[in-house]
C-alpha positions in Angstrom: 227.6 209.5 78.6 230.6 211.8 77.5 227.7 214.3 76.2 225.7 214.1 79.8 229.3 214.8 81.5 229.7 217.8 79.8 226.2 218.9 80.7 226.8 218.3 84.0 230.4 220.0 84.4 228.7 223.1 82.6 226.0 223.4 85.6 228.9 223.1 87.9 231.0 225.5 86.2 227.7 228.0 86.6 228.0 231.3 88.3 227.0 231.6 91.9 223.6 232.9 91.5 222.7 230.2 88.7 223.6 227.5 90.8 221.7 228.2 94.0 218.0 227.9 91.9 216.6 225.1 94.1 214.6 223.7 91.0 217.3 223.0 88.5 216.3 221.0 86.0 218.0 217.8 84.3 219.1 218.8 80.7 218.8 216.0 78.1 222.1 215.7 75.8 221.7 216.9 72.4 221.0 214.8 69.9 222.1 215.2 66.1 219.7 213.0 64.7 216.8 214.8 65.6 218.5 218.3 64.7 218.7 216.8 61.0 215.1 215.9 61.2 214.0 219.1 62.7 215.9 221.1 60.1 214.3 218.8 57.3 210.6 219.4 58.6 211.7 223.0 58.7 213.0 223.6 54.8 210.0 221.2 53.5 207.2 222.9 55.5 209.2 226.5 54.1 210.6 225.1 50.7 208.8 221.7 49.8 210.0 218.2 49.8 212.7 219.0 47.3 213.9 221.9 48.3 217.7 222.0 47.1 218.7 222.8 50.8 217.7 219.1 51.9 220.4 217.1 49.9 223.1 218.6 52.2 220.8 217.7 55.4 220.2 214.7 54.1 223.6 213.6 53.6 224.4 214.8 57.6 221.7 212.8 58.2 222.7 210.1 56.6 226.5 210.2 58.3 225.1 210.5 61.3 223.3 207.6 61.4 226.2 205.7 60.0 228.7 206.6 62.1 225.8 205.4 65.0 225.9 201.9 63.2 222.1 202.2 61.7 222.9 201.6 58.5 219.4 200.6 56.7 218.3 204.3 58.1 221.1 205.8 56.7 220.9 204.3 53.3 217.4 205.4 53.5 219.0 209.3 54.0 221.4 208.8 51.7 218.8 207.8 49.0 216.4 210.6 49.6 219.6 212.7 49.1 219.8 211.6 45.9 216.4 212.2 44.7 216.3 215.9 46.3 219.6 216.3 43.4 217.9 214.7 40.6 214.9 216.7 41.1 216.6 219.6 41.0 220.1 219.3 39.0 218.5 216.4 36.5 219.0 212.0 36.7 223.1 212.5 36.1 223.8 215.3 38.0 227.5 214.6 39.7 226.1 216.7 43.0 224.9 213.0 43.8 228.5 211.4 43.7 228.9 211.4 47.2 225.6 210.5 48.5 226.1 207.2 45.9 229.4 206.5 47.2 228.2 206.6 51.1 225.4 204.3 49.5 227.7 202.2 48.4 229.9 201.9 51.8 226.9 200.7 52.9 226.1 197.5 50.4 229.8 196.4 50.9 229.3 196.6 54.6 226.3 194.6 54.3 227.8 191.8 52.6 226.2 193.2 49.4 228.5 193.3 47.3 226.5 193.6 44.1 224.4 196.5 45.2 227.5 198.2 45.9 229.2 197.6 42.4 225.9 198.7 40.3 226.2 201.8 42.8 229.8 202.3 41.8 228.7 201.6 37.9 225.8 204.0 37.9 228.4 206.5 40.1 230.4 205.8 36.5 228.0 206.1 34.1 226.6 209.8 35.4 229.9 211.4 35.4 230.6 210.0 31.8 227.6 211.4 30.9 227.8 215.0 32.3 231.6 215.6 31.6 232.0 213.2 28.5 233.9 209.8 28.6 237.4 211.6 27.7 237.1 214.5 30.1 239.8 215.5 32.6 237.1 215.3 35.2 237.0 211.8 34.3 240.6 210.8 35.6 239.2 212.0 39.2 236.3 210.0 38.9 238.0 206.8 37.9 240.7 207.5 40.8 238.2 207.9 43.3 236.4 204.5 41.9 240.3 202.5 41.6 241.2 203.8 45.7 237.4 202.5 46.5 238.3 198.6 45.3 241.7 198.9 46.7 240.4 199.7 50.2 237.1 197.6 50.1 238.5 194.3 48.7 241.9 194.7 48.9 243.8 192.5 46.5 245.0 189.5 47.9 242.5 189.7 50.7 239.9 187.0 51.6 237.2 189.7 50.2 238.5 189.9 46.5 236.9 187.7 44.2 238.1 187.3 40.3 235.4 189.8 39.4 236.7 192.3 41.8 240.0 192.0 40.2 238.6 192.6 36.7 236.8 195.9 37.5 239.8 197.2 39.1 241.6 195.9 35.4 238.6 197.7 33.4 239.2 201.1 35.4 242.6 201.4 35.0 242.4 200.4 31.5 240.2 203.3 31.0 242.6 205.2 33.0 244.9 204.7 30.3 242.2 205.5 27.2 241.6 208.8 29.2 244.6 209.7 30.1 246.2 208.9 26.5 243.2 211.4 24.8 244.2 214.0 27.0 247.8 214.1 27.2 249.1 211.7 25.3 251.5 208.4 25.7 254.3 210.7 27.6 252.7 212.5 30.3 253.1 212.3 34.3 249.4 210.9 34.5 249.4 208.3 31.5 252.7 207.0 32.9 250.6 206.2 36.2 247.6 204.7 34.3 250.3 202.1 32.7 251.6 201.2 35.8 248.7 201.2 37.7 247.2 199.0 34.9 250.3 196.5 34.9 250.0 196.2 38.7 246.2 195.4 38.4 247.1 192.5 35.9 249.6 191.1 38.1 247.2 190.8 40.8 245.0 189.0 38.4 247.4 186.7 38.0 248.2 186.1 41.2 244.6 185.6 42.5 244.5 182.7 39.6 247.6 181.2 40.2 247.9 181.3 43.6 251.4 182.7 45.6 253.7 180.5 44.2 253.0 181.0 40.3 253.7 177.5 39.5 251.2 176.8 37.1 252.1 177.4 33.2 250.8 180.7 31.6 249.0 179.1 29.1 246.9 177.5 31.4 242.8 178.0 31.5 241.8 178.5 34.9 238.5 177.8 36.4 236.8 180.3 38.7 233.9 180.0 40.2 232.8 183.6 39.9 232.6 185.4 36.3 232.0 189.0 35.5 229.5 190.9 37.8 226.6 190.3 36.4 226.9 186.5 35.0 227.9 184.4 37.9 229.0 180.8 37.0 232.0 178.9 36.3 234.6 180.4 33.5 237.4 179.6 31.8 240.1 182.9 32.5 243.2 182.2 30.6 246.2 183.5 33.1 248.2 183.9 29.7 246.0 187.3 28.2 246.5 188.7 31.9 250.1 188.2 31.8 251.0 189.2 28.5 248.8 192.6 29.2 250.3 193.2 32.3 254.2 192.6 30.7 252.7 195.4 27.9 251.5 197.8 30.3 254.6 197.5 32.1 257.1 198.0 28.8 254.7 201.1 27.8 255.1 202.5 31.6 259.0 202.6 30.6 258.7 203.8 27.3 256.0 206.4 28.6 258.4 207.4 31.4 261.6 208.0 28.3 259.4 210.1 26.6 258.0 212.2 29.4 261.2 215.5 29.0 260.6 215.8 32.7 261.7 212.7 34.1 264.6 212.4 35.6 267.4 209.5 35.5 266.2 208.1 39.4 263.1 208.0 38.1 263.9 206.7 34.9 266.1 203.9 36.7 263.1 203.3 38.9 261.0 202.4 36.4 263.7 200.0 34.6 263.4 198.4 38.0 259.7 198.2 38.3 259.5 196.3 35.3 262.6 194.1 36.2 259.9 193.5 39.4 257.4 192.1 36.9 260.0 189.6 35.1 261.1 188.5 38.3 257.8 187.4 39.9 257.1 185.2 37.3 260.9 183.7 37.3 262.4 185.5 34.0 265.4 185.7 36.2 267.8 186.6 33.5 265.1 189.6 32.2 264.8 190.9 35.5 268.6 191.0 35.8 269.5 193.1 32.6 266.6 195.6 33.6 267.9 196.1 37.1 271.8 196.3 35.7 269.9 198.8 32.7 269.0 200.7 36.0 272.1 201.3 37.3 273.7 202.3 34.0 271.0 205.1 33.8 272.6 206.7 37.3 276.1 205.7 36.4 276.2 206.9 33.1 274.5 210.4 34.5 276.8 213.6 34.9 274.3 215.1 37.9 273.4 211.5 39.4 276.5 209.5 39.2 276.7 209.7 43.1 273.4 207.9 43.3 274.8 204.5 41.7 276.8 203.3 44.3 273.8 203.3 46.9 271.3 202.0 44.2 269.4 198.9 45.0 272.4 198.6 48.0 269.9 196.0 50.3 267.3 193.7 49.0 263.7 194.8 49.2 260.5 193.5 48.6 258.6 193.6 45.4 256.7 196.6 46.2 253.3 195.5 44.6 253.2 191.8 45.8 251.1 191.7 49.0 252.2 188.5 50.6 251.4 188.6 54.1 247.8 187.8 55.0 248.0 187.8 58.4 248.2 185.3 61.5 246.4 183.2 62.7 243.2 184.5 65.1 244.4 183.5 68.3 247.6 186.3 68.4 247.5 188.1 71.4 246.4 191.6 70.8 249.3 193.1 72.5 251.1 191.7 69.7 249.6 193.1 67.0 250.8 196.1 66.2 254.7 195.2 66.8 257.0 193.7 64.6 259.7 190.7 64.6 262.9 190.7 62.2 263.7 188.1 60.5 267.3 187.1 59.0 267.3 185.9 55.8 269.3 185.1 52.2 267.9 186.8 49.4 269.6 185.2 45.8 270.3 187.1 43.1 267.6 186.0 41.5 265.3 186.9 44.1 264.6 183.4 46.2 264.6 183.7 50.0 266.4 181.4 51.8 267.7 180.3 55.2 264.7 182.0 57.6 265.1 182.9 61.2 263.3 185.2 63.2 265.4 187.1 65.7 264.1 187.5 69.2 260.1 186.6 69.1 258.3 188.3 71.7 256.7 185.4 74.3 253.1 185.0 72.9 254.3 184.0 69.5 253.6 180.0 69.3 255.8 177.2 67.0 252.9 177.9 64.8 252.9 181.3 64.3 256.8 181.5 63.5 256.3 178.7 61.0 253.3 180.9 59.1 256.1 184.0 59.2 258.4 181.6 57.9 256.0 180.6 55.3 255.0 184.0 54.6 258.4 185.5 54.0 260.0 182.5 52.0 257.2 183.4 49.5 257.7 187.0 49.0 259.6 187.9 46.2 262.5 190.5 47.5 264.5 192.7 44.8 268.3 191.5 44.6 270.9 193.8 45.5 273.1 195.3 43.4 276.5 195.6 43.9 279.0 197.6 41.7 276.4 197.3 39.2 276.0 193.5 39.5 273.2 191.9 40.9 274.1 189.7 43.9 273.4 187.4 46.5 272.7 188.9 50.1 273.2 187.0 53.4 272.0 188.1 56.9 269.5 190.7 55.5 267.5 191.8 58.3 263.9 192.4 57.2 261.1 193.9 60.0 258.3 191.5 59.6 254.9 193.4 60.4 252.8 191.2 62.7 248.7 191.7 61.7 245.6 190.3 63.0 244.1 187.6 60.1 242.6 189.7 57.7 244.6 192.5 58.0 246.8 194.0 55.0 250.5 194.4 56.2 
């Protein structure tokens, strides 16, 4: 319709002469489907069917069909893409990266979510192949492949299965191979690949143990899903996820002391990362000396002394725990997108206590402000620190994000 309009205000907007023709004639919108499909008759009838002109057409094809919601067409497109490269450019050619990963989009909206990882494995495997498993090119690659998981099955989303969180554990860890083969342990980019690997064990963790990480680390936990390719009940033990995280994390500092370039903020920040991991799993008295170590760092600085005072001034949440899931359904769509604050106690060693949420919009049932309640009591926040001492706060106002269910916030 928006297409027709525009036809029509055109034949308005006509000169005079133009629009006096008694006979004019209805003119049918365009239609970007059948450009594709004329341009594609036009290279193969000139060029063949493999002409290397018709991967590009191919993948507009392909988009366009997506983005219309015909998504068994599109994968078709998108596949006939790929053959047009590998004709041409050889089976692990990277020109058919982004036809795989459209591919792939479409398995995981689907519901197929093991089509979509062998697409993501193969997508893998031809890079490695072309630029070699410890080439710069790689770190791209694997980044593109670590941002896909995140945004697809996000962790701590209904979508993420164990498996899920054990690729995204695998990539990082190769992050870190790559990255250390390159540059070495005290570089920019390794220092990323520890972190990012110590986050993805933590979210490991948390997927076996549930938000509360009661159970003891040495526990075997069942899940009902194993790697990607042997479904069935196994045995994960929580403790080899921990203790790898808690590694990752001490090599993130110790990369981040030797990297010349870092500064003492960043430095500090790091301390306090890691005092992040301790205190999620309730080594209170670990996570205290690292975020006290922090502070020293800017205090004990000539050009960054100023910064201590304000350091770690207000609570804050741990920064890679996602711990709201959402509401419940039935919130009113006008809600959605506003948030509530919420009063609470954060301890010193991290608890929050004494709940209250300030002036709830009308729509918001007994229910939902018990699930916010819920929600917040079991998000670990960062203490304050004052005068270099980690305290208790009282009153903290914190802007609670109200989300549909399902939604990240």
């Amino acid at each position: 319709m928006p297409a027709l309009g525009c036809v029509l205000a055109g034949l308005f907007l006509a000169n005079s002469a133009l629009a006096q023709v008694p006979e004019a004639s209805y003119v049918s919108p365009p239609n970007p489907v059948n450009d594709y499909l004329d341009a594609i008759d036009r290279i193969e009838g000139d060029y063949g069917p493999y002409a290397t002109e018709l991967s590009d057409l191919y993948l507009g094809l392909g988009q366009t069909l997506l983005d219309s919601g015909d998504y068994e067409q599109a994968r078709d497109a998108f596949h006939r893409g790929v053959l047009v490269v590998r004709v041409n450019s050889g089976p692990n050619s990277p020109e058919q990266t982004n036809h795989l990963y459209l591919i792939a989009n479409i398995e995981a909206l689907l519901g197929n979510d093991k089509a979509a990882d062998e697409v993501l494995e193969n997508i893998q495997f031809i890079n490695s192949d072309y630029y070699g498993r410890n080439s710069s090119e790689m770190l791209g690659v694997l980044d593109r492949m670590y941002q896909w998981y995140l945004a697809s099955r996000p962790p701590g989303s209904e979508y993420a299965q164990y498996a899920d969180y054990e690729r995204v554990i695998e990539l990082t860890e190769d992050m870190v191979q790559v990255s250390e083969a390159l540059h070495g342990p005290g570089h920019p980019e390794t220092t990323e690949a520890y972190r990012r690997h110590g986050e993805a064990q933590f979210q490991a963790v948390r997927y076996l143990m549930g938000q509360t990480m009661t159970l003891s680390l040495d526990d075997y936990v069942a899940v009902s899903s194993g790697t990607l390719y042997t479904p069935g009940v196994v045995k994960v033990s929580v403790g080899e996820h921990y203790d790898a995280g808690r590694k990752a994390f001490k090599r993130y500092v110790e990369s981040m002391l030797a990297d010349k370039s870092t500064t003492p903020p960043q430095y500090a920040e790091a301390l306090a990362n890691m005092g992040d991991w301790y205190l999620v799993f309730e080594k209170s008295r670990t996570s205290r000396n690292l975020y006290e170590q922090a502070y020293e760092v800017l205090a004990s600085s000539d050009d960054y002394a100023e910064l201590a005072a304000g350091y770690m001034a207000q609570p804050r949440p741990v920064h890679f725990f996602f711990a709201q899931p959402g509401l419940l359904e039935d919130v009113p769509v006008e809600l959605q997108e506003l948030s509530v604050d919420v009063s609470i106690t954060v301890t010193s060693y991290g608890d929050v206590r004494y709940v209250k949420v300030l002036n709830p919009p009308e729509g918001l049932t007994d229910n939902h402000l018990g699930q916010i309640k819920r929600q917040v009591r079991q998000t670990p926040f960062r203490p304050a620190l004052k005068a270099g001492e980690v305290v208790t706060t009282k009153d903290f106002i914190w802007q609670y994000a109200i989300a549909a269910q399902g939604q990240a916030s």
